[in-house]
C-alpha positions as CSV (number, residue, x, y, z in Angstrom):
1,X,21.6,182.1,174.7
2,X,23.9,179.6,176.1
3,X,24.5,179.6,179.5
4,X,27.7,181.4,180.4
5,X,30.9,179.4,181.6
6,X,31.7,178.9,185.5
7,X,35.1,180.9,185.8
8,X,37.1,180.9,188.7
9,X,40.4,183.0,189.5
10,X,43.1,181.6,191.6
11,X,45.3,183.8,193.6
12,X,42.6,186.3,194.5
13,X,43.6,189.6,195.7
14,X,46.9,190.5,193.5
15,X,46.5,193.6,190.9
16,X,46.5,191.0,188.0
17,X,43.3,189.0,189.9
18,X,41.4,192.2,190.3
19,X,41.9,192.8,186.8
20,X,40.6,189.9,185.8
21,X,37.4,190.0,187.9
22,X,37.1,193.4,186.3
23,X,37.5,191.9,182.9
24,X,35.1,188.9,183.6
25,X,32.4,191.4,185.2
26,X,31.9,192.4,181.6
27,X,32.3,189.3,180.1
28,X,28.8,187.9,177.8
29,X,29.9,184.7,178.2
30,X,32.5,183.9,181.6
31,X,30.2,183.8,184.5
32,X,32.5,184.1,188.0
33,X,31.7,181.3,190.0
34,X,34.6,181.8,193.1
35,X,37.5,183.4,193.5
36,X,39.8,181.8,195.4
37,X,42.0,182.7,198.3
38,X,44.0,180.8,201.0
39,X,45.2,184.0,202.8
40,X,41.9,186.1,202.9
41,X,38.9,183.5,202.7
42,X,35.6,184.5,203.4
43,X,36.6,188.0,203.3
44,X,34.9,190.3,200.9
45,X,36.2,191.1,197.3
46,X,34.5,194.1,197.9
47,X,37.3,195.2,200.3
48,X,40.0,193.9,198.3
49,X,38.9,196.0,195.4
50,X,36.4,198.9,196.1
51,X,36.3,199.7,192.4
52,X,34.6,196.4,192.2
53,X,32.1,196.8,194.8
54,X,29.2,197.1,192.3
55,X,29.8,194.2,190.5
56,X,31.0,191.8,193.2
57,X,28.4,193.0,195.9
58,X,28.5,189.9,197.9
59,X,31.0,188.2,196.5
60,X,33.8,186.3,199.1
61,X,37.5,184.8,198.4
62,X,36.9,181.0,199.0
63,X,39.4,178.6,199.8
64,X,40.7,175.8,197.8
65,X,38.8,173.2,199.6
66,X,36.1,175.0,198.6
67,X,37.0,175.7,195.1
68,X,38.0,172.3,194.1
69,X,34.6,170.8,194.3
70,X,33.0,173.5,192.1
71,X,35.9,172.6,189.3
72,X,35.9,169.2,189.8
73,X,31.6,169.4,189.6
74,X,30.9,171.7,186.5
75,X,31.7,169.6,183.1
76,X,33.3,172.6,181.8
77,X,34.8,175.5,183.5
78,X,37.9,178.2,182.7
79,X,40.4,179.1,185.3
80,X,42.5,181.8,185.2
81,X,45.8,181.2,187.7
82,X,47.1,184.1,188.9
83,X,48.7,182.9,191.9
84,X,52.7,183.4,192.6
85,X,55.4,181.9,190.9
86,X,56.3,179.0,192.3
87,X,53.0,178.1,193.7
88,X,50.8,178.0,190.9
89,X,52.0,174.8,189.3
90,X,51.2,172.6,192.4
91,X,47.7,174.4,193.0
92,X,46.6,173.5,189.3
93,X,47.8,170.3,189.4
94,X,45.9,169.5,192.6
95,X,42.5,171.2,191.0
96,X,43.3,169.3,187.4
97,X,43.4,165.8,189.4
98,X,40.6,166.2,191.0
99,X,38.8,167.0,187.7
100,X,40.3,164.4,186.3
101,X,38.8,162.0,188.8
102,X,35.5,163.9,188.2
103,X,35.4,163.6,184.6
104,X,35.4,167.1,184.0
105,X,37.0,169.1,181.9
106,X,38.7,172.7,182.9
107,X,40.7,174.4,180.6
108,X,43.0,177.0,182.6
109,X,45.0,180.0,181.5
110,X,48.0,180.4,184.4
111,X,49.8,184.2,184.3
112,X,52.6,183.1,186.6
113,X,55.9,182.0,185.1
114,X,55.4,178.3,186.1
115,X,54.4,176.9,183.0
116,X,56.5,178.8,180.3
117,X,59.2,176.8,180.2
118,X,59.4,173.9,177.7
119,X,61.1,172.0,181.2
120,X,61.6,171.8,184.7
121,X,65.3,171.9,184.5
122,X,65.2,175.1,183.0
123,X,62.8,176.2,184.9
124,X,64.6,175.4,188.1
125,X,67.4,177.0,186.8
126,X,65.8,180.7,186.6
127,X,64.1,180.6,189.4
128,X,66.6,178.5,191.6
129,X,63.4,175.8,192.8
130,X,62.3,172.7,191.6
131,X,59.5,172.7,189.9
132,X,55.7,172.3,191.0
133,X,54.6,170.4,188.5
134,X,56.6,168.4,186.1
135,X,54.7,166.2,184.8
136,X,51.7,168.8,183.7
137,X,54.0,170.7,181.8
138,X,53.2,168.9,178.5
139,X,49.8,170.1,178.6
140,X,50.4,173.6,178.4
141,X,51.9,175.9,175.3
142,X,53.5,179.3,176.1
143,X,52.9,181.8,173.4
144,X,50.8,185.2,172.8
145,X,47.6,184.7,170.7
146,X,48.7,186.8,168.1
147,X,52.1,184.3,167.5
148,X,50.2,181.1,167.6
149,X,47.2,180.6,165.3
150,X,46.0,177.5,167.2
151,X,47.2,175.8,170.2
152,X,48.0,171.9,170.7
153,X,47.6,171.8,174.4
154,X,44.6,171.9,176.8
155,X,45.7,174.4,179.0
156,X,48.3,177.9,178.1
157,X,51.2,179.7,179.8
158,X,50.8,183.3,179.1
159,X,53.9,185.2,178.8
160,X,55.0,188.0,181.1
161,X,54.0,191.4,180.8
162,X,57.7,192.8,179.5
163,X,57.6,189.4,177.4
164,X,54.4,190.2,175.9
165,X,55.9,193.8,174.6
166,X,59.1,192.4,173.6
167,X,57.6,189.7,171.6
168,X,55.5,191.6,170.2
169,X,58.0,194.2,168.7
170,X,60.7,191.6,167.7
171,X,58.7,188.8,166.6
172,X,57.4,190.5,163.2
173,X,61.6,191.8,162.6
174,X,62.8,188.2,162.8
175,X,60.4,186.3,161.2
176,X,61.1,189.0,158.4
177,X,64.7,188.5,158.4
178,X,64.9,192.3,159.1
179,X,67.4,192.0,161.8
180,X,71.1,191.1,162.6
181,X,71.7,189.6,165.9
182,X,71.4,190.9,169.3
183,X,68.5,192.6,169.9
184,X,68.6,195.5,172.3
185,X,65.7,196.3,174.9
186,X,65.0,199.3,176.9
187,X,61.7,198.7,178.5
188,X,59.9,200.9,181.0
189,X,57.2,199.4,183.3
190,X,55.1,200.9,185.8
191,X,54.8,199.6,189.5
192,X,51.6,197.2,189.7
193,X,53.8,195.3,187.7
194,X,55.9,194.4,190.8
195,X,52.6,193.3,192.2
196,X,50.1,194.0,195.3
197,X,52.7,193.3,198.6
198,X,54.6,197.1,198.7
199,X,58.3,196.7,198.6
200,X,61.0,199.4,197.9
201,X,60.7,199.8,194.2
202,X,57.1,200.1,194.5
203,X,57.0,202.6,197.5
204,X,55.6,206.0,195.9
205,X,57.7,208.1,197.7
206,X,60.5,206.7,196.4
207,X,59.3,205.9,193.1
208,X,57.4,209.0,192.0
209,X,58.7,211.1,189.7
210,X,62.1,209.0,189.3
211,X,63.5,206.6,186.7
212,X,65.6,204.0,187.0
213,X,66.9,201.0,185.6
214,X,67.2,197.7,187.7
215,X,68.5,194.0,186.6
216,X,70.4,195.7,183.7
217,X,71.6,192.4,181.0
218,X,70.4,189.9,183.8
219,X,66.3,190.3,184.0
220,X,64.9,186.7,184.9
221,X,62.0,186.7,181.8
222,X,64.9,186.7,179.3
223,X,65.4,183.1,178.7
224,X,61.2,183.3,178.4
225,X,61.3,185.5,175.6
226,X,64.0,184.1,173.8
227,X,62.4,180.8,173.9
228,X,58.9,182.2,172.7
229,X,60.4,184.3,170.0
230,X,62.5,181.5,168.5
231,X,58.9,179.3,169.0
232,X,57.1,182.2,167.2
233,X,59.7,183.0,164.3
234,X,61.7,180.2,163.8
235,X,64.7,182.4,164.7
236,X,67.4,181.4,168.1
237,X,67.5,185.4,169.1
238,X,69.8,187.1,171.7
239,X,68.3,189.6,173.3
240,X,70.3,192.6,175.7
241,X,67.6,193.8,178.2
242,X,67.8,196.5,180.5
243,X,64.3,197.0,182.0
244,X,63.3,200.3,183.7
245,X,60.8,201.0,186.8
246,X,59.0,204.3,185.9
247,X,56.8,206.7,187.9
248,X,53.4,205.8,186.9
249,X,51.4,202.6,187.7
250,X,50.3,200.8,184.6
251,X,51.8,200.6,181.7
252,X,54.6,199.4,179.7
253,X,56.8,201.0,176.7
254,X,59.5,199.1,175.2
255,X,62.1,200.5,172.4
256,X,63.7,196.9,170.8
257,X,66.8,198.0,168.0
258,X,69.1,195.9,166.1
259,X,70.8,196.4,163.3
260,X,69.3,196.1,159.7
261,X,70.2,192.9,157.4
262,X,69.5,194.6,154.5
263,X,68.9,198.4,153.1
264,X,65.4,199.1,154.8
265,X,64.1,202.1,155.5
266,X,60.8,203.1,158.0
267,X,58.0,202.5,155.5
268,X,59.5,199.3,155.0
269,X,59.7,198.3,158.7
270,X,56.1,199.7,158.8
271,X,54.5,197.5,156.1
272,X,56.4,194.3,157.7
273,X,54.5,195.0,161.1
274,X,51.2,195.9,159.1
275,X,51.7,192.5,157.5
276,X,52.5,190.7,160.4
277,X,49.6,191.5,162.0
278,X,46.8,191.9,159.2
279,X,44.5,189.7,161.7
280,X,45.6,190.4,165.0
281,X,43.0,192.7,166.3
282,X,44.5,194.3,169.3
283,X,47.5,195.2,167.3
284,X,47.9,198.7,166.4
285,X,50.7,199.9,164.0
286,X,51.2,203.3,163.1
287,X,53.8,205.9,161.9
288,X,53.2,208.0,165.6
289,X,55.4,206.9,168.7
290,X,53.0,204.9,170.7
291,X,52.1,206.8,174.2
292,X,51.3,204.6,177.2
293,X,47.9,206.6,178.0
294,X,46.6,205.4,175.1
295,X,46.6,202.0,176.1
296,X,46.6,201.7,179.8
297,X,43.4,199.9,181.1
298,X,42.6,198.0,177.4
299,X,43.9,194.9,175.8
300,X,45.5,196.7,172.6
301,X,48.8,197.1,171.5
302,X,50.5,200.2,169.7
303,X,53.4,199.3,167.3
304,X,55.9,202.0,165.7
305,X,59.2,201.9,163.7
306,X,62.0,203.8,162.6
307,X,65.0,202.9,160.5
308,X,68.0,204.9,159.7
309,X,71.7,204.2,159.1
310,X,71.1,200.5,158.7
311,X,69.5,200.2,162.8
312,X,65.7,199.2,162.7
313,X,63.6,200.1,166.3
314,X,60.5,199.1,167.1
315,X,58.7,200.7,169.7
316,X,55.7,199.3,171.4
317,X,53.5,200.0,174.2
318,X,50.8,198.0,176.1
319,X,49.1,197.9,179.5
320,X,50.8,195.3,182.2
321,X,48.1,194.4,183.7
322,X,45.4,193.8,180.6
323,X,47.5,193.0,177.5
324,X,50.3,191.6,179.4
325,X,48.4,189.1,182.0
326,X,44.8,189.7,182.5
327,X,43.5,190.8,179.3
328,X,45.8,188.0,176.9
329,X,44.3,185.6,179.5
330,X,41.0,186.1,178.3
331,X,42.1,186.8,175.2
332,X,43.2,182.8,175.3
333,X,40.2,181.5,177.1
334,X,38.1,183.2,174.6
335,X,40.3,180.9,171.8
336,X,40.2,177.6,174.0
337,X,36.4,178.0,174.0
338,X,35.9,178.7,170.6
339,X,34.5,182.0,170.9
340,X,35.9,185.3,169.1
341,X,39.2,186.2,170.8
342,X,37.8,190.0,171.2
343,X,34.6,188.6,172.9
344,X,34.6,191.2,176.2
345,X,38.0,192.7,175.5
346,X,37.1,195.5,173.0
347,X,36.7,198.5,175.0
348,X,39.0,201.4,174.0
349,X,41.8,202.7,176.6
350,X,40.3,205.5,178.9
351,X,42.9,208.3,178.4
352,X,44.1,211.2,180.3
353,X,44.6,208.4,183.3
């Protein structure tokens, strides 16, 4: 066997972090060799995440001074960023210069918005701050796996967690020439996807057993998707998004509808997802309305259609925290190391969470 790969996770105590250590716990071939944290070194994972206790027994957040040697030392190493926006692009580029010096080679998978943007001008213009990083932009791609058959850059942006539902629904329709322009998105989300630090919309009290709709027409991951999807299909789309906070904590169900370009009916949008994604293995379609239990906690996707009275919907549901951050993560570091993209990610949802 070949020894496993030094991993290390960046921005170490947030939902999507602990997700990846769980996902990396399991992993034949990622070996965790620090997970680091400037606001909590040298405490515990365990006491981050009790759930992880068994698998991290003695395992401590370390800081970046102590995390940069280890990446600049081993010849080859993955790191998964899952630090905030807006600070993620200048930690990488401080850990990929040191590297660089080193001779080494890390390949790194960031889940925070910095990198998704083809420039720091638009960049700075969503999120209202220059960017971290502008020169490393060029070396990463934003796309999901199952758009992109093979990347051309070191390093990869993985798209948000509403982006990764999204683009999977609409992709497949306007590559397929199924659609008319705009698309229309209602999107549901549950609340670790407004991560660890409790705010209002988060607060269970006020969130349980409530619905509501926030940043109707004016979500910030808008401009991401758009630029993925025309990246993935070829196709400038509009897209009219009105995201939802539901009462549950992971999880994500989007409806995307537009009207048809042709006389289709639901078989037909059916065999056009099929097609689209013969050879994506996470991707599930079926005739059933995908339910958000039967994903939660796995890396797969469920895909559905309807058409009627020339409007086409997909629906599609995924976990935030796997398929739309941690999970695609590995799902990419498993591709930028040549090993089979399922490689730790196959295990089915749990259920009746």
């Amino acid at each position: 066997m070949s020894p496993r790969i030094p991993t290390v996770v960046l921005g170490g105590t947030g939902y999507v972090a602990g997700e990846l250590l769980r996902l990396i716990a399991a992993h034949p071939n990622f070996r965790l060799a620090a997970v680091m944290s400037d606001s909590q070194p040298g405490e515990s994972i365990a006491r981050a995440f009790p759930h992880l206790a068994s698998s991290y027994p003695g395992e401590r957040f370390r800081s970046q001074a102590e995390v940069a040697p280890l990446i600049a030392a081993a010849p080859e190493s993955a790191v998964f960023s899952a630090a905030p926006h807006g600070v993620s692009a200048s930690l990488i580029d401080t850990l990929l210069s040191g590297a660089q010096r080193a001779g080494t080679r890390p390949r790194v998978v960031d889940i925070s918005a910095d990198f998704r943007y083809a420039s720091p001008e638009t960049y700075a213009q969503v999120y209202a701050h220059a960017h971290g990083a502008p020169g490393r932009m060029r070396e990463f791609t934003c796309a999901l796996p199952e758009h992109l058959n093979e990347a051309t850059t070191p390093h990869i942006a993985h798209p948000g967690c509403f982006a990764t539902a999204i683009l999977l629904a609409s992709v497949p329709l306007l590559a397929a020439g199924l659609v008319r322009q705009p698309l229309f998105v209602s999107g549901v989300t549950g609340s670790t996807g407004s991560g660890r630090k409790p705010v209002e919309g988060t607060h269970h009290p006020l969130r349980h057993s409530d619905l509501y709709s926030y940043g109707a027409l004016s979500h910030r991951h808008v401009p991401e998707v758009a630029a993925c999807a025309r990246a993935a299909s070829g196709v400038a789309a509009q897209f009219a998004f009105v995201p939802h906070s539901g009462p549950f904590a992971r999880g994500i169900h989007v409806a995307v509808q537009a009207a048809a370009s042709r006389a289709v009916d639901t078989a037909d949008v059916l065999a056009a997802l099929r097609d689209f994604y013969a050879h994506a293995p996470f991707v599930r379609v079926t005739a059933e309305a995908p339910r958000i239990k039967d994903v939660v906690a796995s890396n797969y996707a469920h895909l559905s259609a309807a058409a009627k009275d020339g409007t086409v919907a997909v629906l599609c549901a995924i976990d935030n925290l796997t398929k739309g951050a941690a999970g695609g993560a590995v799902q990419w570091m498993n591709r930028l190391f040549a090993l089979p993209e399922t490689t730790g990610l196959t295990a089915p949802a749990p259920g009746w969470t």
